[in-house]
C-alpha positions in Angstrom: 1.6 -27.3 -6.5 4.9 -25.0 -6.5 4.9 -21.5 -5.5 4.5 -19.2 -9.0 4.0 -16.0 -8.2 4.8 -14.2 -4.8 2.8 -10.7 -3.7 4.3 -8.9 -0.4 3.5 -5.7 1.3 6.2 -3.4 1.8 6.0 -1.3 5.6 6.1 -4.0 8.3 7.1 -6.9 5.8 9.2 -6.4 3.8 10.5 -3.5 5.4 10.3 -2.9 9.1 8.6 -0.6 11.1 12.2 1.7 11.5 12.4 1.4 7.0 15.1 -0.5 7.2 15.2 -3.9 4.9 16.7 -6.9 7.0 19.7 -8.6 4.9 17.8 -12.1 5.0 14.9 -10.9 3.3 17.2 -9.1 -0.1 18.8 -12.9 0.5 14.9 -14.5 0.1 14.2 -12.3 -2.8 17.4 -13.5 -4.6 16.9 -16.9 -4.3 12.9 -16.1 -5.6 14.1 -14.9 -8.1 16.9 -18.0 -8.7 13.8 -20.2 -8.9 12.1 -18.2 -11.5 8.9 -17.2 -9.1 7.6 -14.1 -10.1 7.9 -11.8 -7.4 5.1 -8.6 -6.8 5.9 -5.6 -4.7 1.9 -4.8 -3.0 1.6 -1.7 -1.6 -0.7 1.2 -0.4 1.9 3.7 -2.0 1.8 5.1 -5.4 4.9 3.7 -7.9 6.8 7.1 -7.5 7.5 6.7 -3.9 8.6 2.9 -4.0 10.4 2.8 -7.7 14.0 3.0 -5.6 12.7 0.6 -3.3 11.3 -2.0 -6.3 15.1 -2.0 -8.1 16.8 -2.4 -5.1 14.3 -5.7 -4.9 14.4 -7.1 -8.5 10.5 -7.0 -7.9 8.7 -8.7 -11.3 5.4 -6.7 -11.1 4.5 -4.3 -8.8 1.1 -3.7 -7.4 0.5 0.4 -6.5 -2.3 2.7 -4.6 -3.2 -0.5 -3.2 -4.3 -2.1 -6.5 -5.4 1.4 -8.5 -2.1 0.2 -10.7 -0.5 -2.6 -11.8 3.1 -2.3 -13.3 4.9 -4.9 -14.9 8.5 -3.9 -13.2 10.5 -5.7 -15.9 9.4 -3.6 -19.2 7.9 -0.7 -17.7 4.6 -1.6 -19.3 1.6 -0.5 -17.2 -0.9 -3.6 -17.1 -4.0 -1.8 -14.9 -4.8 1.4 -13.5 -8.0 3.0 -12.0 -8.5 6.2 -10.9 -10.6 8.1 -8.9 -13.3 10.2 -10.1 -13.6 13.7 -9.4 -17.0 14.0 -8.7 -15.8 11.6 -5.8 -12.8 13.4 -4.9 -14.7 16.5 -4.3 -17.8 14.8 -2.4 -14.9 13.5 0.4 -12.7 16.6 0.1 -15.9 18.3 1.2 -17.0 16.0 4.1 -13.6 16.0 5.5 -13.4 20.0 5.3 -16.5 20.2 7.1 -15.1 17.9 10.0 -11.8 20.1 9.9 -9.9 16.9 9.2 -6.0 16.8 7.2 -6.5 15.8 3.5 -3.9 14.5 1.5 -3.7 13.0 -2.2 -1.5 10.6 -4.4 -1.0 11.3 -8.3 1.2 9.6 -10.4 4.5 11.5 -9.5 3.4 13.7 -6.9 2.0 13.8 -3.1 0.0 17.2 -2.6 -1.1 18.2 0.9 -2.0 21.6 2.3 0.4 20.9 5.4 2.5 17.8 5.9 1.0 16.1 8.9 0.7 12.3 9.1 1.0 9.7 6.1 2.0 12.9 3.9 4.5 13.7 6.3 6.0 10.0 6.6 6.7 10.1 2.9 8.4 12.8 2.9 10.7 11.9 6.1 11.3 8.6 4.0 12.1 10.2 0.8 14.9 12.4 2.3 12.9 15.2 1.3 13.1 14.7 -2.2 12.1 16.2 -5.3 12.5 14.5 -8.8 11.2 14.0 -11.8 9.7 10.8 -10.7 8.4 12.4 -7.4 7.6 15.9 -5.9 5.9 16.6 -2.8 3.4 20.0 -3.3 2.1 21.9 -0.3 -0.6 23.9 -1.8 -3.1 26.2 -0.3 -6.4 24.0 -1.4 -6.1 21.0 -2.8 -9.7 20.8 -4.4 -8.3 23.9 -6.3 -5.1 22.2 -7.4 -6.4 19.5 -8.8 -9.3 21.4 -10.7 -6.5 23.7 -12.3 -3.8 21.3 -13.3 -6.5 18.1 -14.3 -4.0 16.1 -11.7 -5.0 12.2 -12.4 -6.0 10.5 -8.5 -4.7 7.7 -7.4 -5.9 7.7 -4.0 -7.1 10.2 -1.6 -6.3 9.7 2.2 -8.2 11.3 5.2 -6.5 11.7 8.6 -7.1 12.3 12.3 -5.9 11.8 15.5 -9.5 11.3 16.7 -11.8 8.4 15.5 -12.7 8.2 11.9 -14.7 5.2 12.0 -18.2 7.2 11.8 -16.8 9.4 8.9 -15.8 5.9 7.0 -19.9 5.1 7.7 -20.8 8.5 6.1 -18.7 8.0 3.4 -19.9 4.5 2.8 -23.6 5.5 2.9 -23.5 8.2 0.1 -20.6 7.2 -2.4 -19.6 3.9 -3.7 -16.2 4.0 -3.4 -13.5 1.5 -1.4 -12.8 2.9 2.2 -10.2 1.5 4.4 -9.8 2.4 8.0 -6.0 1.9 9.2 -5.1 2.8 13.2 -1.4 3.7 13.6 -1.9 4.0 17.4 -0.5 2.3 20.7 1.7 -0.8 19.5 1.2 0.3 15.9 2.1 4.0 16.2 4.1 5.8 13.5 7.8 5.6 14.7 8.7 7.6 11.6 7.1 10.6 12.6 6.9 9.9 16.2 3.1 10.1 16.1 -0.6 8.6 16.6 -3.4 8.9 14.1 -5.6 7.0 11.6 -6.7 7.7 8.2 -9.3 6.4 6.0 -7.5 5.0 2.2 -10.2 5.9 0.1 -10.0 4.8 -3.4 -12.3 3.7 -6.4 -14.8 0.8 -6.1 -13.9 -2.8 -6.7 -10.2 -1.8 -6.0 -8.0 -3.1 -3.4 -4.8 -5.5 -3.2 -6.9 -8.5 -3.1 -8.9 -7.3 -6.7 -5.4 -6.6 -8.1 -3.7 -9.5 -7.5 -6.5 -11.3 -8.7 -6.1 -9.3 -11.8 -2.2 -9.7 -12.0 -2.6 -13.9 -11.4 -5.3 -13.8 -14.4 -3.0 -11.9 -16.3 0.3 -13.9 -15.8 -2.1 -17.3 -16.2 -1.5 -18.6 -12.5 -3.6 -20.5 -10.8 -4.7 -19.1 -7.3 -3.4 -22.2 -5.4 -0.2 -21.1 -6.9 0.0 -17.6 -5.6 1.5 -16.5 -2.0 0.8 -13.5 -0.3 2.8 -12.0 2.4 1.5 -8.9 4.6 0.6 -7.4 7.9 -1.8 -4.7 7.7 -5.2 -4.2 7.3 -5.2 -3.6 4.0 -3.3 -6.5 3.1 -6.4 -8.9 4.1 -8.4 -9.3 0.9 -4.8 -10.2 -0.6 -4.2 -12.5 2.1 -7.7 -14.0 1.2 -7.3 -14.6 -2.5 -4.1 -16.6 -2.5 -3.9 -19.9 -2.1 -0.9 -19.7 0.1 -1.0 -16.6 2.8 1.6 -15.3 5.4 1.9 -13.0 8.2 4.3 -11.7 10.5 4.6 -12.0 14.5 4.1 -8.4 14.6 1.1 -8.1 12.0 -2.6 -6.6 13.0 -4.3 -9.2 15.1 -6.9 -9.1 12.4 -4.3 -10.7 9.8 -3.0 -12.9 12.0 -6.3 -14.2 12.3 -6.6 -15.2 8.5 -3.2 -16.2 7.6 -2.4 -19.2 6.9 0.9 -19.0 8.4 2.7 -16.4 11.3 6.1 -16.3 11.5 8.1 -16.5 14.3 9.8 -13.5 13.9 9.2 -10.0 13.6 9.8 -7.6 10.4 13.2 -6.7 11.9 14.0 -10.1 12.0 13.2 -10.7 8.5 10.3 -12.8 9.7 9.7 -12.2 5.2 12.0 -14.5 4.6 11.1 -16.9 6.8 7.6 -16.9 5.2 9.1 -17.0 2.2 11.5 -20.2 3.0 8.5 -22.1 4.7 6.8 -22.2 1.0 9.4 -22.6 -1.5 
């Protein structure tokens, strides 16, 4: 059965690891789009951050928070969202206080932090430092505060460390029913962005995730699973990876990808190993 609708992560597929969007891969996403295949942008950031980065694409659909909200690209028209609760917001605001670890949040338009340090701080490098109406970056004193005051709507909440999150992930598992993803930017994987090692934990509401959302979108559009192709490299990108029919990863991806994909490419994310995915399929 032909490709119909095509879902790819943005940092370290579509885009490589320096942000920087290989000219074979806007070349792919043309001739997607020449073949009427809807095309999905699938990422862990909110639509605010990546709305330059979806035009510049021609993305369909875009897929945001990793899968808190699903916007068709096209009319504007938002098809999902979830957020977080706050009773759950303030239960991992808490725990993460009490381990003296960096808290940062999502809303719809802005990033708040008490100090730009990791994830936060890549966002902002990436965005030039930018303040809009469609995005503003807020360094408050206590974010528990902030979002109690001005009833901000959560998209997703991330924790981060340069130590070893893995047993707060446990804790936060065992008390709260929430979706907790543990993502290592260290050694090969490091931030090149910032110049730095860390983790963080992507904590947001049950059931969600891009596998759940794509799921979603594909019911929503009426394609068939074995019709959908999903591209991406990262952890987070593995439940997507397993509900297509068709999946891809890049040379470069987390070994645990690799391990799952149906296809790796030969070349990296600087060598628009995307479009080679891409071309291998349709």
């Amino acid at each position: 059965m032909p490709i119909k609708l095509i879902a790819s992560d943005l940092d370290g597929t579509l885009i490589d690891h320096n942000n920087f969007i290989p000219t074979g891969n806007l070349t792919a996403i043309e001739d997607i789009n020449k073949k009427n295949i809807d095309f999905a942008i699938c990422t862990g950031k909110t639509y605010s951050i990546t709305k330059d980065i979806c035009d510049k694409c021609h993305a369909s659909y875009g897929i945001f928070g990793n899968g808190t909200q699903i916007i068709n690209l096209k009319t504007g028209e938002e098809i999902y969202k979830n957020l977080l609760p706050i009773e759950d917001f303030n239960a991992c605001y808490d725990l993460a206080k009490k381990h003296n670890l960096h808290v940062h949040i999502y809303s719809d338009s802005e990033v708040i932090s008490e100090e730009l340090l990791y994830m936060d701080l890549r966002n902002y490098v990436l965005n030039g430092s930018k303040s809009t109406s469609d995005l503003s970056f807020k360094t408050v004193n206590n974010i528990k505060d902030y979002v109690l005051n001005n009833k901000t709507p959560i998209f997703k909440l991330v924790i981060s460390s340069t130590g070893d999150l893995s047993d707060l992930k446990d804790e936060i598992l065992s008390s709260l029913n929430l979706n907790v993803t543990l993502i290592r930017k260290k050694d090969f994987y490091k931030d090149v962005i910032i110049n730095k090692e860390y983790e963080y934990l992507d904590i947001t509401p049950t059931n969600i995730g891009k596998g759940y959302a794509l799921e979603y979108l594909s019911n929503f559009l009426n394609v068939n699973r074995s019709d959908v192709m999903a591209i991406g490299d990262n952890i987070n990108d593995i439940d997507m990876i397993k509900t297509s029919g068709v999946s891809a990863t890049l040379a470069d991806s987390y070994d645990e990808v690799k391990n799952i994909a149906s296809y790796i490419t030969q070349n990296t994310s600087a060598n628009a190993g995307f479009a080679e995915a891409v071309y291998k399929f349709i």
